[in-house]
VEXDO-862725 format. One line per field, with one value per residue (C-alpha): residue number from 1; residue in three letters; x, y, z. Coordinates in steps of 0.25 Angstrom, whole numbers, always signed. Example, Ala and Ser with C-alpha at 12.3 -4.5 7.8 and 13.67 -1.06 7.14 Angstrom:
% VEXDO-862725
n c(1|2)
res c(ALA|SER)
xx c(+49|+55)
yy c(-18|-4)
zz c(+31|+29)
This chain:
% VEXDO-862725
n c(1|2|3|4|5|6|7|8|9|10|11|12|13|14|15|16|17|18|19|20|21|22|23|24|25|26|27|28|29|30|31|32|33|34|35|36|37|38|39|40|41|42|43|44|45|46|47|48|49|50|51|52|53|54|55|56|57|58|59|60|61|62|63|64|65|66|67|68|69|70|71|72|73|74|75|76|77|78|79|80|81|82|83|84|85|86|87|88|89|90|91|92|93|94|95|96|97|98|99|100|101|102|103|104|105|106|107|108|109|110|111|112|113|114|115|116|117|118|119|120|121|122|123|124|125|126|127|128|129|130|131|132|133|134|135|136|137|138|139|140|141|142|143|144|145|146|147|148|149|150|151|152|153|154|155|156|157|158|159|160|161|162|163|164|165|166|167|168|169|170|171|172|173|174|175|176|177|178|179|180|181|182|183|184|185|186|187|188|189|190|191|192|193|194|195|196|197|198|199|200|201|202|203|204|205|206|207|208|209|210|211|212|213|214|215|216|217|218|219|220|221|222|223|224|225|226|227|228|229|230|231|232|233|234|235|236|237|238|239|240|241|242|243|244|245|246|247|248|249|250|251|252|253|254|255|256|257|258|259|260|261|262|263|264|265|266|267|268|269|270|271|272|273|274|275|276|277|278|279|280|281|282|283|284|285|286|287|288|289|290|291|292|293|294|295|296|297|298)
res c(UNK|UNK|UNK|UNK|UNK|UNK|UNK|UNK|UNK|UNK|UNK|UNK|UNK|UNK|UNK|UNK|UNK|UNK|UNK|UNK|UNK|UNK|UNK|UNK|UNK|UNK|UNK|UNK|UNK|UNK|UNK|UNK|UNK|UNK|UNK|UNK|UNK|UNK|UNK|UNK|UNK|UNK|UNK|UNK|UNK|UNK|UNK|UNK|UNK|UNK|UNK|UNK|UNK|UNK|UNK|UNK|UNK|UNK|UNK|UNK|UNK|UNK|UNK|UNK|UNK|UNK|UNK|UNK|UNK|UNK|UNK|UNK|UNK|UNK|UNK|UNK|UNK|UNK|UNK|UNK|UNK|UNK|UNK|UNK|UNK|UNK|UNK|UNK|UNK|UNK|UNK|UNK|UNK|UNK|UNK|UNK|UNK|UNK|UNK|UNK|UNK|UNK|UNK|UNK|UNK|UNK|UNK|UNK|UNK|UNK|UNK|UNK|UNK|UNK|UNK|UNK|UNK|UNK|UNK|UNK|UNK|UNK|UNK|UNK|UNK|UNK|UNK|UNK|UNK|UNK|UNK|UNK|UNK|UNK|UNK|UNK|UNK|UNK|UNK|UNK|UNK|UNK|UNK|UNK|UNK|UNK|UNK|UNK|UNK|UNK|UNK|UNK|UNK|UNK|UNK|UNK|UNK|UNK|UNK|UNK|UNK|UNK|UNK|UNK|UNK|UNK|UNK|UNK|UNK|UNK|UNK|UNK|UNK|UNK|UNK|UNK|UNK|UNK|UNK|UNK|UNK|UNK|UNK|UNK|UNK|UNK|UNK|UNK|UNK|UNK|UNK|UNK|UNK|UNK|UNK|UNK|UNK|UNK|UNK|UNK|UNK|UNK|UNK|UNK|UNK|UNK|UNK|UNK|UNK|UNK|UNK|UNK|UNK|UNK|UNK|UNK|UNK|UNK|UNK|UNK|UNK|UNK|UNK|UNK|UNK|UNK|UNK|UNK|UNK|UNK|UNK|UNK|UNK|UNK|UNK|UNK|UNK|UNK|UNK|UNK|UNK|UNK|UNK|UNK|UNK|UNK|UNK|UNK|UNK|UNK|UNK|UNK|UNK|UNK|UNK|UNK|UNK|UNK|UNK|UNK|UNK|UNK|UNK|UNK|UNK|UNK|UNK|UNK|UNK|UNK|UNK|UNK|UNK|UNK|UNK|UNK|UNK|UNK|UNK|UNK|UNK|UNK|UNK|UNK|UNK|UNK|UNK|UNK|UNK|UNK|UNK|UNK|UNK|UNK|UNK|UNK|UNK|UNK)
xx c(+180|+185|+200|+211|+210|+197|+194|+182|+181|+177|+164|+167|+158|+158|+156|+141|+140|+138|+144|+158|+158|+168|+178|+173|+178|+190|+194|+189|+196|+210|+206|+205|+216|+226|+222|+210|+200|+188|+178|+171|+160|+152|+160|+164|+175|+165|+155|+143|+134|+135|+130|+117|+116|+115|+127|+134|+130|+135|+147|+148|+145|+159|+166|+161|+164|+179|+181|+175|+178|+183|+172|+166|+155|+148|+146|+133|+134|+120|+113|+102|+102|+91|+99|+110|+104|+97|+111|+115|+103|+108|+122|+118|+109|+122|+131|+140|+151|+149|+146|+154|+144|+144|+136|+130|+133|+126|+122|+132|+126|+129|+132|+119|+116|+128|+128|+111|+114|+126|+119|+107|+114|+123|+108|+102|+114|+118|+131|+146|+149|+160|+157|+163|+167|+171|+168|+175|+167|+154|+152|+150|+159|+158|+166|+174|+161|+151|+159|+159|+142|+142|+151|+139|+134|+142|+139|+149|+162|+171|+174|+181|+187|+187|+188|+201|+205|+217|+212|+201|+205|+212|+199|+192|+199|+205|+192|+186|+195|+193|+178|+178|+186|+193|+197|+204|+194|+204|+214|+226|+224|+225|+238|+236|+225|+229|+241|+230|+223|+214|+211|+206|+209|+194|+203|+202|+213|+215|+207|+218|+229|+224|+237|+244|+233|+232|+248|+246|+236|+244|+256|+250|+244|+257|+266|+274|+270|+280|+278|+262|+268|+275|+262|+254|+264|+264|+248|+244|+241|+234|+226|+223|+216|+205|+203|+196|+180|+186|+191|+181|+184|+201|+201|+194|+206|+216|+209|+209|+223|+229|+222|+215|+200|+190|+187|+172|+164|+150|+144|+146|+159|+169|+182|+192|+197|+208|+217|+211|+212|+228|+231|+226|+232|+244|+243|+242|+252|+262|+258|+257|+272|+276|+269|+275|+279|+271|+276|+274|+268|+257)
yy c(+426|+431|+431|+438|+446|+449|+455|+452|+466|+470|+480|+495|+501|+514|+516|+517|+502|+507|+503|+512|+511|+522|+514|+502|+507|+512|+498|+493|+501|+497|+482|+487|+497|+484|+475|+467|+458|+461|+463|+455|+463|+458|+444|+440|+449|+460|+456|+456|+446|+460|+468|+469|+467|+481|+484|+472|+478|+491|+485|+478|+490|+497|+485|+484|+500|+496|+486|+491|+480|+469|+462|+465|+453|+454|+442|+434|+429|+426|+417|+414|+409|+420|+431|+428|+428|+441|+447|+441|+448|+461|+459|+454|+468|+475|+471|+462|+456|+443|+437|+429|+419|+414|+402|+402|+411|+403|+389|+381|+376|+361|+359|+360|+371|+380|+374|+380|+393|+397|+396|+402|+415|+415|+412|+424|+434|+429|+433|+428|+420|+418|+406|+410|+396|+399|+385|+390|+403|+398|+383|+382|+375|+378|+364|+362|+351|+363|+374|+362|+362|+375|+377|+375|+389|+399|+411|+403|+409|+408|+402|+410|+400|+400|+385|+387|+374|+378|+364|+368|+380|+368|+358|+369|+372|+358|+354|+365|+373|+387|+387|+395|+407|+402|+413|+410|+418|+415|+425|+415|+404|+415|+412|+398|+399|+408|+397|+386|+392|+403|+415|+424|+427|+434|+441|+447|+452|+460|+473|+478|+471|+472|+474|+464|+452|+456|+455|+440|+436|+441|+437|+422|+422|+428|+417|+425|+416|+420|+434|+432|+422|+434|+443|+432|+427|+442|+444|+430|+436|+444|+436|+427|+437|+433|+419|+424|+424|+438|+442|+454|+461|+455|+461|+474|+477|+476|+484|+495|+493|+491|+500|+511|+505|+500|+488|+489|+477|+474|+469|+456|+459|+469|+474|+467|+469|+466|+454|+451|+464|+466|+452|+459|+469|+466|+456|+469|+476|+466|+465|+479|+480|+470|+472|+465|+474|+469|+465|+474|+472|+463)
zz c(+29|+42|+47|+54|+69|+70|+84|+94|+98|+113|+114|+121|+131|+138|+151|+152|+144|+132|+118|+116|+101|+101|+109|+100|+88|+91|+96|+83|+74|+82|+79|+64|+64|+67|+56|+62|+52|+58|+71|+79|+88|+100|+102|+118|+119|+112|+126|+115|+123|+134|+120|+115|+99|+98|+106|+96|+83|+88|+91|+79|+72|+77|+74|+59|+57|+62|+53|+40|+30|+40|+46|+58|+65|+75|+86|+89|+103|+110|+118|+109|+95|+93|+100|+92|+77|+81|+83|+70|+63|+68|+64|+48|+49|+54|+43|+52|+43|+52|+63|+74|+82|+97|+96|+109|+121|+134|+129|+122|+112|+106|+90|+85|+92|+90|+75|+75|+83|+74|+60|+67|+69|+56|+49|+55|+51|+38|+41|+43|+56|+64|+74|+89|+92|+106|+115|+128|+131|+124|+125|+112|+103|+89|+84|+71|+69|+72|+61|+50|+53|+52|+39|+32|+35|+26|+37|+46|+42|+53|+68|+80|+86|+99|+106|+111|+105|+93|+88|+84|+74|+66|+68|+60|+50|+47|+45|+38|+30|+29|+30|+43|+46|+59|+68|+83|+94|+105|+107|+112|+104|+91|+87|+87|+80|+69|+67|+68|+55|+60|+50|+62|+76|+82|+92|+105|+110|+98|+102|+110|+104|+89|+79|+89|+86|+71|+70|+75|+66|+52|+57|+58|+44|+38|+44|+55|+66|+77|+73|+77|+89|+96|+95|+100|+113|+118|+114|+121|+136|+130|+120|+133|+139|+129|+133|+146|+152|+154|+141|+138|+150|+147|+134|+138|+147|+136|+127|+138|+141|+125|+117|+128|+126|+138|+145|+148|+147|+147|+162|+167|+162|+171|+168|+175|+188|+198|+194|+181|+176|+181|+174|+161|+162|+165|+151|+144|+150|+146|+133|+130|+136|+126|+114|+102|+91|+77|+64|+54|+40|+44)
């Protein structure tokens, strides 16, 4: 149901705090302009556990008017089981094409938990839902076992695969076929991943590097594998900027410095300072000298 470069879209604020929803949708429609399948609003790199539920469905809202026909979800990530099916609600009364689940955010559930939370919230929307399998940030492992459970429930469409275990992309669909959508959620593990047999990359890198990640993913599913190699040798200091505790405030930075955008964050977070902020941006200074030129005709 859902496959190619699907971005997980950072959320732009002004100065004061507030949402920038001009700022928003002009980094959305970039993303649309280069040949992206979708949004995702409100995920970790979107900070949306900073965001209260109005402040998601407006940025979903932005994300959904970029993407027209393409689908746009909108991520459920709460404490609370409760919480989290509200959330859901409001997204099914939005008109959310889909959702994309965290299954828990602070206590890592154990099988029969994750198994009870998930069909809760997917219950309670009656929507689409991508499962956000991400064992490393969350402590919660959503196991090829768990996804055969789960199959049961038609709502369950697809998984972002997140272990940051390559296995585990051929575990699933060895044993499962096609009944999920698998999509890579790890930024330098995406080629890889494609290659292993993954339909979509939930990207991140991509919004401020969007025709550049597109190019990788077609040139994959067309065969012209050390064409998409290249694009991904040069991207891949880039791409690891993702795999960070910091890579809200990383990506942020590389946004202002590739496409001329902002990096403020929600507090805790600050932007970066000193010798974390000088190593990124001396990754995107290389980069940027360096830029592969594309194929054509994708």
């Amino acid at each position: 149901m859902w496959k190619g470069v699907i971005p997980a879209v950072t959320t732009k604020f002004k100065a004061d705090g507030s949402l920038d929803e001009a700022e928003m949708a002009r980094c959305f429609a970039l993303q649309m302009e280069a040949g992206v399948d979708g949004l995702i609003a409100c995920g970790s790199l979107g900070e949306g556990p900073m965001l209260t539920h109005e402040e998601r469905l407006a940025v979903w809202r932005l994300a959904k008017q970029a993407a027209g026909s393409k689908p746009a979800l909108l991520t459920v990530a709460e404490a609370g089981t409760r919480e989290a099916c509200e959330l859901a609600k409001k997204a099914a009364r939005a008109g959310a094409d889909g959702l994309m689940v965290v299954p828990s955010t602070i206590y890592p559930t154990d099988a029969r938990e994750t198994a009870a939370n998930l069909r809760a919230i997917a219950a309670a929307a009656d929507l689409p839902v991508m499962i956000y399998s991400n064992r490393i940030a969350y402590r919660v492992d959503v196991t090829t076992d768990l996804l055969e459970e789960l199959a049961d429930d038609a709502r369950f469409v697809a998984v972002k695969e997140s272990s940051d275990d390559i296995r585990r992309t051929t575990e699933i669909i060895s044993r499962l076929g096609e009944r999920y959508a698998v999509l890579t959620g790890v930024d330098n593990l995406a080629y890889e991943a494609l290659c292993a047999g993954a339909v979509g990359w939930v990207a991140g890198l991509v919004v401020a590097f969007p025709k550049e990640t597109v190019a990788i993913y077609r040139l994959v599913q067309a065969g012209r594998h050390a064409e998409a190699l290249a694009i991904y040798r040069w991207f891949r200091p880039l791409l690891d900027l993702d795999v960070s505790s910091y890579l809200v405030q990383n990506i942020k930075l590389v946004e202002t410095l590739a496409i001329d955008s902002n990096e403020r964050v929600r507090a805790p977070r600050l932007p970066l300072a000193g010798a974390q902020r000088a190593k990124v941006e001396a990754v995107v200074k290389n980069a940027l000298a360096n830029r592969p030129q594309l194929p054509t005709g994708l």
